[in-house]
C-alpha positions in Angstrom: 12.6 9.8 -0.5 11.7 10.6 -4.4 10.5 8.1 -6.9 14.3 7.2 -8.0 15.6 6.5 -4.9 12.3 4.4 -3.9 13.1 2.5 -7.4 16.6 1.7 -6.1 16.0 0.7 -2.7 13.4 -1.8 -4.3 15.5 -3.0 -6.4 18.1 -3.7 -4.0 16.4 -5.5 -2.0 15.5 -7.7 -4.3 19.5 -8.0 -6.0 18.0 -6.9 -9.5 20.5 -5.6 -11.7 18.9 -2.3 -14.0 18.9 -4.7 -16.6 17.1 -7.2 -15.4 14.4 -4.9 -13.4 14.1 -2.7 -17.1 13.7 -6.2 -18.7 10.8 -7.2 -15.7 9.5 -3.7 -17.3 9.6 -3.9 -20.5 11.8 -1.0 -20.8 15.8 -0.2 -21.6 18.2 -0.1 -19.1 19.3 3.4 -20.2 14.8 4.7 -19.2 15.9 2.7 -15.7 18.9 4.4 -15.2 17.0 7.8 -15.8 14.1 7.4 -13.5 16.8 6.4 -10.9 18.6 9.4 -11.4 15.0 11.3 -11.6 16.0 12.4 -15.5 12.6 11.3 -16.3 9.8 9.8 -14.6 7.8 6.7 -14.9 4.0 7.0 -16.9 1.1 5.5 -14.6 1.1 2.4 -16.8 4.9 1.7 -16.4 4.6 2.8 -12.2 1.9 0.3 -11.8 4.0 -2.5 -13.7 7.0 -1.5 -11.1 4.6 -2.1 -7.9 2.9 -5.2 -9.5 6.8 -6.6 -9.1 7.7 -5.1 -6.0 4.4 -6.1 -4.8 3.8 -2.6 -3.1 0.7 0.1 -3.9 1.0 3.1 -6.0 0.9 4.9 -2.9 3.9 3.2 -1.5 5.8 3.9 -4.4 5.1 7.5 -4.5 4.9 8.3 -1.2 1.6 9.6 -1.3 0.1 10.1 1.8 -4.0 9.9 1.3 -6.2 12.1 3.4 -10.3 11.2 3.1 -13.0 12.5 4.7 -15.6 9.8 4.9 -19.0 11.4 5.4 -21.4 8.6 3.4 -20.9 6.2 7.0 -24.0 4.3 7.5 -24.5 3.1 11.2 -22.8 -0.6 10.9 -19.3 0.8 9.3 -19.3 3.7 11.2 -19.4 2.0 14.5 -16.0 0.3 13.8 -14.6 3.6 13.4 -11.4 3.7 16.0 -11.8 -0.7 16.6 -8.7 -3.2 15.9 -9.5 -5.5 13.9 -8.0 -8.1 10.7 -9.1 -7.5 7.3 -9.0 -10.3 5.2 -8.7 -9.9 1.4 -8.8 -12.7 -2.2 -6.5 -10.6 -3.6 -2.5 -10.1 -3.3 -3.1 -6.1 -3.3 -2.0 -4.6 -0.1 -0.4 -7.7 1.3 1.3 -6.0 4.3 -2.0 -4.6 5.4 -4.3 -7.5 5.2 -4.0 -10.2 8.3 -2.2 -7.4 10.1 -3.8 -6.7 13.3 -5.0 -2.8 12.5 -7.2 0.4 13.3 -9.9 1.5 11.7 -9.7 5.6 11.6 -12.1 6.1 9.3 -14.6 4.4 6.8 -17.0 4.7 3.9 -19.3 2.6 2.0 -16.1 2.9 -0.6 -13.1 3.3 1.6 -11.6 2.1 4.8 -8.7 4.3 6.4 -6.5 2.2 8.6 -3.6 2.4 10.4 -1.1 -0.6 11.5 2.1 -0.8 12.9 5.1 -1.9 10.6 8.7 -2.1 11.6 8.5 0.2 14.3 6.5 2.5 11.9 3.0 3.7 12.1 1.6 3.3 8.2 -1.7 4.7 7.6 -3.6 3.2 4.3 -6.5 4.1 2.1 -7.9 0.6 0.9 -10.8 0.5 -1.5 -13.7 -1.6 0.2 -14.0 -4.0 -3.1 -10.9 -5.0 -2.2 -12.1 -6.5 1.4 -13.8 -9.7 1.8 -13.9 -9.5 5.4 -13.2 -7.5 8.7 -12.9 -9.5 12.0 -13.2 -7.0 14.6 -10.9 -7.8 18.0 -12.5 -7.5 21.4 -10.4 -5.1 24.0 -9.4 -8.5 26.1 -8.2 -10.0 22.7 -5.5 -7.6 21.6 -1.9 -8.8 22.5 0.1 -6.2 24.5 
């Protein structure tokens, strides 16, 4: 899916008109209509303002699909490598992935690669560790089938 038709579907969903999306912007309807019809593309300030009101990442709004090695694992993160577990978060960033049972597939002293199920789907995230203020980690008998 590209960036306009993203835009749209988002928009739908939340019955915005262009005009009053562009006005949540602070742009025209006429720069909506474009990036819908991928004429012209968003600048990182404006993309950021559209998931701030969609509530979404950048990554979810463009698609981009994040691959990290982590090699700086000290011993404690690097054992939850492959564990469920809930992260817990103060901020509204990420909100699908935080209190979402997950798995850990990879971590850092900076990042913390997870991947949860959503609507049937299988989404894997890249969430910057500052972000975190906690990670409960689930025992095997505690996972629901």
């Amino acid at each position: 899916m590209n960036l306009g038709e993203k835009i749209i579907e988002l928009r739908k969903k939340e019955n915005l008109t262009q005009e009053k999306l562009a006005e949540k912007i602070g742009i025209s309807r006429q720069t909506l209509f474009n990036w819908e019809n991928n004429s012209t593309s968003p600048d990182i300030n404006q993309a950021k303002k559209i998931s701030e009101i969609f509530k979404i990442s950048l990554d979810d709004l463009l698609d981009i699909k994040t691959e990290l090695k982590c090699s700086d694992n000290n011993s404690i993160l690097s054992d939850l490598i492959g564990q469920e577990c809930y992260l817990d978060s103060d901020t509204e960033d990420y909100r699908l992935c935080f209190n979402t049972l997950c798995k850990i597939v990879d971590i850092s002293n900076e990042f913390i690669k997870i991947e949860f199920k959503y609507n049937k789907k299988t989404i894997t995230k890249l969430i910057d560790m500052s972000l975190i203020s906690s990670i409960k980690q689930i025992e095997k008998d505690e996972v629901k089938k």
